[in-house]
C-alpha positions as a Markdown table, in Angstrom:
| # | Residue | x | y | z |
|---|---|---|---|---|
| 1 | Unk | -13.2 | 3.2 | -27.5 |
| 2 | Unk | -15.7 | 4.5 | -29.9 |
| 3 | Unk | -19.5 | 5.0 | -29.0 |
| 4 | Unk | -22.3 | 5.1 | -31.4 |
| 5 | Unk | -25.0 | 7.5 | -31.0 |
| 6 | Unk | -27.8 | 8.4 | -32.8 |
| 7 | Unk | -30.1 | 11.2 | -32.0 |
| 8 | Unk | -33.7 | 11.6 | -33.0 |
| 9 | Unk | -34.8 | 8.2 | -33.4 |
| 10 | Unk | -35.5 | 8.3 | -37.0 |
| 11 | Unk | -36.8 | 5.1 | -38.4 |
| 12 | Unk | -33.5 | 5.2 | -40.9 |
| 13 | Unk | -31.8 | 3.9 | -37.7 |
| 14 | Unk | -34.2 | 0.6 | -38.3 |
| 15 | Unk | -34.0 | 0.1 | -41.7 |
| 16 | Unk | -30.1 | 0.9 | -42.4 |
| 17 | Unk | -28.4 | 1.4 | -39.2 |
| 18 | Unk | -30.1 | -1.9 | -37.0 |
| 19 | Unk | -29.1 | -4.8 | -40.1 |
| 20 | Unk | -25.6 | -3.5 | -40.1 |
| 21 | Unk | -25.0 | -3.5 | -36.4 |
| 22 | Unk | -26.6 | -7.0 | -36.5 |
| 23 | Unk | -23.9 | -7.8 | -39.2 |
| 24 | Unk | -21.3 | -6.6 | -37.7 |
| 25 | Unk | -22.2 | -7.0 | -33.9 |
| 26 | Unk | -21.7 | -3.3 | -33.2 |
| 27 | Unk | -23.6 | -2.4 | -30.0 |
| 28 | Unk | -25.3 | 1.5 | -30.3 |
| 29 | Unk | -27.5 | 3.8 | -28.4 |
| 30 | Unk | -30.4 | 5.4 | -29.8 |
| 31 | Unk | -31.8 | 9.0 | -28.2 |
| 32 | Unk | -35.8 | 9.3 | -28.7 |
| 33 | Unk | -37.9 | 12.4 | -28.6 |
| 34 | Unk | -41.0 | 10.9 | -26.6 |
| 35 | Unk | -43.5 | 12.9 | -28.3 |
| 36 | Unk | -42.3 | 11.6 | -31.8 |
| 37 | Unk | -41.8 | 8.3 | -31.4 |
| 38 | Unk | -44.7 | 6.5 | -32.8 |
| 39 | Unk | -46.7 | 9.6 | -33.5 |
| 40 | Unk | -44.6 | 11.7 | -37.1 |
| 41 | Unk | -43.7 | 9.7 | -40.4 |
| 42 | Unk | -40.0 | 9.0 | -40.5 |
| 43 | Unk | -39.8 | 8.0 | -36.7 |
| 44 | Unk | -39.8 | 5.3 | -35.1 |
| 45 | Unk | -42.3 | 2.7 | -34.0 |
| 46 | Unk | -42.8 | 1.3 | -30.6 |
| 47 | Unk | -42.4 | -2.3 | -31.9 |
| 48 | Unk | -39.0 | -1.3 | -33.8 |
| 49 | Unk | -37.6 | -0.1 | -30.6 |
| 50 | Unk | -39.0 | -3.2 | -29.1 |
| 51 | Unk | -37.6 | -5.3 | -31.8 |
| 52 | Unk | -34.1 | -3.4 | -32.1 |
| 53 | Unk | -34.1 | -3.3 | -27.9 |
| 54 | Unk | -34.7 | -7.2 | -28.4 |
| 55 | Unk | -31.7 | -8.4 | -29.7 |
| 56 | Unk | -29.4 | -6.8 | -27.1 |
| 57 | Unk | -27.5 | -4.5 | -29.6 |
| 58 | Unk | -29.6 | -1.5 | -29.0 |
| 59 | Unk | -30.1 | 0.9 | -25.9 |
| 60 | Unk | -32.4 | 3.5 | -25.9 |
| 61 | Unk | -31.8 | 6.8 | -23.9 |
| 62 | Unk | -33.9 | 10.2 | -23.9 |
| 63 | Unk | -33.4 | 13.0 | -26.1 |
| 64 | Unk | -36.3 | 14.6 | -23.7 |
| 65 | Unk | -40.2 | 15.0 | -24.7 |
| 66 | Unk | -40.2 | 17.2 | -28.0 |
| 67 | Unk | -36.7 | 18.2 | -28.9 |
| 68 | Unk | -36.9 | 22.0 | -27.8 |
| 69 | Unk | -33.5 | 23.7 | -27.0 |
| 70 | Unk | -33.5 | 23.6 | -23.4 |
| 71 | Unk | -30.8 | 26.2 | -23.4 |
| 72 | Unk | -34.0 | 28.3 | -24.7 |
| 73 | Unk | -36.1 | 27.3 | -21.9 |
| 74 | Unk | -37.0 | 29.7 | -19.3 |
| 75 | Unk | -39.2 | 28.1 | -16.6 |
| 76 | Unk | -38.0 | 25.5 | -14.5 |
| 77 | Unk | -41.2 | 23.6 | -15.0 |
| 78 | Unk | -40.2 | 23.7 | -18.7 |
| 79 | Unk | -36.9 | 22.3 | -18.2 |
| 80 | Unk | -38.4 | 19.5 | -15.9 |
| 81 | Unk | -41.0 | 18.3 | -18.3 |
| 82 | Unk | -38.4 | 18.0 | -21.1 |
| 83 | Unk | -35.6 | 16.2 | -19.2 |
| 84 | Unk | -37.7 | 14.1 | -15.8 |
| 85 | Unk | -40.9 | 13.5 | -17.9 |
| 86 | Unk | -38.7 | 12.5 | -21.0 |
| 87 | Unk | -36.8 | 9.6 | -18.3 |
| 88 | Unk | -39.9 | 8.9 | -16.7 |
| 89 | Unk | -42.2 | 8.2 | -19.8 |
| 90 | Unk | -39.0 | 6.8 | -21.9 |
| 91 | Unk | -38.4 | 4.0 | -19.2 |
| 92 | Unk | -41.4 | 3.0 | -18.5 |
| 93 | Unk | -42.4 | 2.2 | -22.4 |
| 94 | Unk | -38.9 | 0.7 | -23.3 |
| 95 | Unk | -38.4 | -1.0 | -20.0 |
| 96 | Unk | -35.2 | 0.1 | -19.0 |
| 97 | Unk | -34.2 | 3.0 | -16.7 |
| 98 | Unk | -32.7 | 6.5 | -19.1 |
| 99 | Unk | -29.8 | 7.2 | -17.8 |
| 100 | Unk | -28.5 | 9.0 | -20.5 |
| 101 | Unk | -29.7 | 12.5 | -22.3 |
| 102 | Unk | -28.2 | 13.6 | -25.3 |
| 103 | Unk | -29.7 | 17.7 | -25.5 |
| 104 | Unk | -30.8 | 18.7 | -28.3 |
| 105 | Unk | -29.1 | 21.1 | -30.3 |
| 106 | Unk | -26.2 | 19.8 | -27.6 |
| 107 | Unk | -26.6 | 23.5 | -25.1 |
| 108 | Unk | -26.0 | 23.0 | -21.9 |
| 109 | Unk | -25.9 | 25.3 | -18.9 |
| 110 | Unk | -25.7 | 24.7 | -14.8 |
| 111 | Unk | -29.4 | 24.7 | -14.4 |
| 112 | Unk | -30.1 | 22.3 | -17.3 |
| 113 | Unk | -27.2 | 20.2 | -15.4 |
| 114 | Unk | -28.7 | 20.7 | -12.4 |
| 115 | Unk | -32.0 | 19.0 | -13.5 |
| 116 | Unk | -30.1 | 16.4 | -14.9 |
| 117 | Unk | -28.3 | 15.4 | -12.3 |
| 118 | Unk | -31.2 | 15.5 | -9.5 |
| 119 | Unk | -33.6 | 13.5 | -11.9 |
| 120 | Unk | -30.7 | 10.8 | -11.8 |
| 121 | Unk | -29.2 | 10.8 | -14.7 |
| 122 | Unk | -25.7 | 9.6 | -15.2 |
| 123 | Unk | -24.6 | 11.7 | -17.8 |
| 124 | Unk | -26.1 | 13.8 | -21.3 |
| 125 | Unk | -24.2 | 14.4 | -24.4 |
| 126 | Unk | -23.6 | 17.5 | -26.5 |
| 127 | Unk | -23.6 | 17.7 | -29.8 |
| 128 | Unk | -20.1 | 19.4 | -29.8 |
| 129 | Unk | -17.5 | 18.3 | -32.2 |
| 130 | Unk | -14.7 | 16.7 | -29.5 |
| 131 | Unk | -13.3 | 14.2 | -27.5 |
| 132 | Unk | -15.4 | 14.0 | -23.7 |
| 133 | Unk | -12.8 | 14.2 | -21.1 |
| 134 | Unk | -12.9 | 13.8 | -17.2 |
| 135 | Unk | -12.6 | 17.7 | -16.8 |
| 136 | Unk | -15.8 | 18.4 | -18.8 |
| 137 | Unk | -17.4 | 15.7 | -16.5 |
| 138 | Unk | -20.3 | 13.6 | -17.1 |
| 139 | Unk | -22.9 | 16.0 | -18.2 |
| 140 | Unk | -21.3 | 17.6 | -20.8 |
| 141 | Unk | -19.5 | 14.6 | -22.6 |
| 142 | Unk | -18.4 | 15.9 | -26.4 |
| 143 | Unk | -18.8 | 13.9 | -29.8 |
| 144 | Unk | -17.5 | 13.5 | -33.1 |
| 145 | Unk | -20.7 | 14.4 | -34.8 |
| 146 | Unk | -21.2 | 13.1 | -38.5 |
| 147 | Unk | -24.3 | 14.5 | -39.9 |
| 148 | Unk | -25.3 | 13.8 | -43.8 |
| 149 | Unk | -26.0 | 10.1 | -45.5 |
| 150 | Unk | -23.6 | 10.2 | -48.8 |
| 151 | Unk | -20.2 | 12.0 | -48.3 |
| 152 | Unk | -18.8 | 9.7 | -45.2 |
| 153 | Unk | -17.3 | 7.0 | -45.7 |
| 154 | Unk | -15.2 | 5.1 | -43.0 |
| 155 | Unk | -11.4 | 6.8 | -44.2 |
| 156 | Unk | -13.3 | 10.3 | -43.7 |
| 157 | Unk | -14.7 | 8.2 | -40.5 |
| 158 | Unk | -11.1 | 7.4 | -39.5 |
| 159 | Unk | -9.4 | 11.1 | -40.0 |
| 160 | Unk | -12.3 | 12.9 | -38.1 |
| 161 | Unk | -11.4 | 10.0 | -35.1 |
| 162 | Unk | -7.1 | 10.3 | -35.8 |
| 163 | Unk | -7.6 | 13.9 | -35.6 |
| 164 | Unk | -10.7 | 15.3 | -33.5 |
| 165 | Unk | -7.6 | 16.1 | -30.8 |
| 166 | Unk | -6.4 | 18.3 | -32.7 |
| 167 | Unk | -9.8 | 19.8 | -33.7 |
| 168 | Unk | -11.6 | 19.8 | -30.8 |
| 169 | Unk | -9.6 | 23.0 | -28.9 |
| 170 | Unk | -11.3 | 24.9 | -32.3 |
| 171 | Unk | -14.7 | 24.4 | -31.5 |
| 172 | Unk | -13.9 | 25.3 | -27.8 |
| 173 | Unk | -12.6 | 28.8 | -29.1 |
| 174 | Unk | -15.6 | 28.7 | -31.6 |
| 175 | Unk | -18.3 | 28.2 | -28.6 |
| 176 | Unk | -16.2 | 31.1 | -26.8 |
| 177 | Unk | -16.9 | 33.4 | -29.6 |
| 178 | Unk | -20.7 | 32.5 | -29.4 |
| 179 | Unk | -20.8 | 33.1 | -25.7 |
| 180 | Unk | -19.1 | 36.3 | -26.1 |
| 181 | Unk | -21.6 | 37.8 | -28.5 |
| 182 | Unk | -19.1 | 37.1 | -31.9 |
């Protein structure tokens, strides 16, 4: 099975990513940032969500209130506001209960889990390249990020999918290094 994501809930996910969905009947997820949605240029709109939420293809889930790293974070009233206020504030103006939390800049840590898991989420995604896998659990559930607009195209699309096994251990080792001060 493949999962589409989006993070940010730029208002390019309306005007190219919603018509081809709807052409295709591909079903996606959006992550917002509360404080930008209907607030910066290039974001989107209530009423898109609304619209986009509408037609059943669509779910929204929180990317918490303003996008800070909550890896970063050093107060546990920081890391609530981002993550519980984000779920609370999300589901009340889309109408649906977040379940979902994809972190921003994808770090996760035991306390950030923690929170997670207490506010009652079901799961958050990184922004790790990878396949997610039962041992990783729910919280930390990997993706095959594409980032840029022009150079994918669904062949690239279907190598990074055919081989993201064999990939995945790399960025493992690479987020080893990190930790270890390499």
């Amino acid at each position: 099975p493949v999962v589409i994501t989006f993070d940010d809930g730029y208002d390019d996910n309306y005007i190219y990513a919603y018509p081809i969905l709807k052409k295709y009947g591909f079903k996606a997820t959006v992550f917002l940032i509360y404080d930008f949605t209907d607030t910066y240029p290039g974001y989107l709109t209530w009423q898109q969500i609304a619209e986009m939420k509408e037609s059943g293809l669509i779910r929204f889930e929180s990317h918490t209130m303003t996008h800070a790293n909550l890896s970063k974070l050093t107060s546990a009233d920081e890391l609530r506001h981002e993550i519980t206020d984000s779920q609370r504030l999300l589901s009340e103006k889309v109408g649906n209960e977040m379940r979902y939390i994809a972190y921003p800049g994808g770090a996760v840590n035991p306390q950030i889990e923690e929170i997670h898991r207490s506010s009652g989420y079901r799961g958050g995604f990184t922004v790790h390249y990878g396949l997610s896998t039962p041992a990783k659990g729910p919280y930390q559930m990997d993706r095959i990020p594409i980032f840029g607009a022009n150079m994918h195209t669904m062949s690239r699309f279907k190598l990074r999918l055919k081989y993201a096994p064999l990939i995945a251990p790399f960025e493992d080792f690479r987020l080893w290094l990190r930790a270890k001060g390499f």
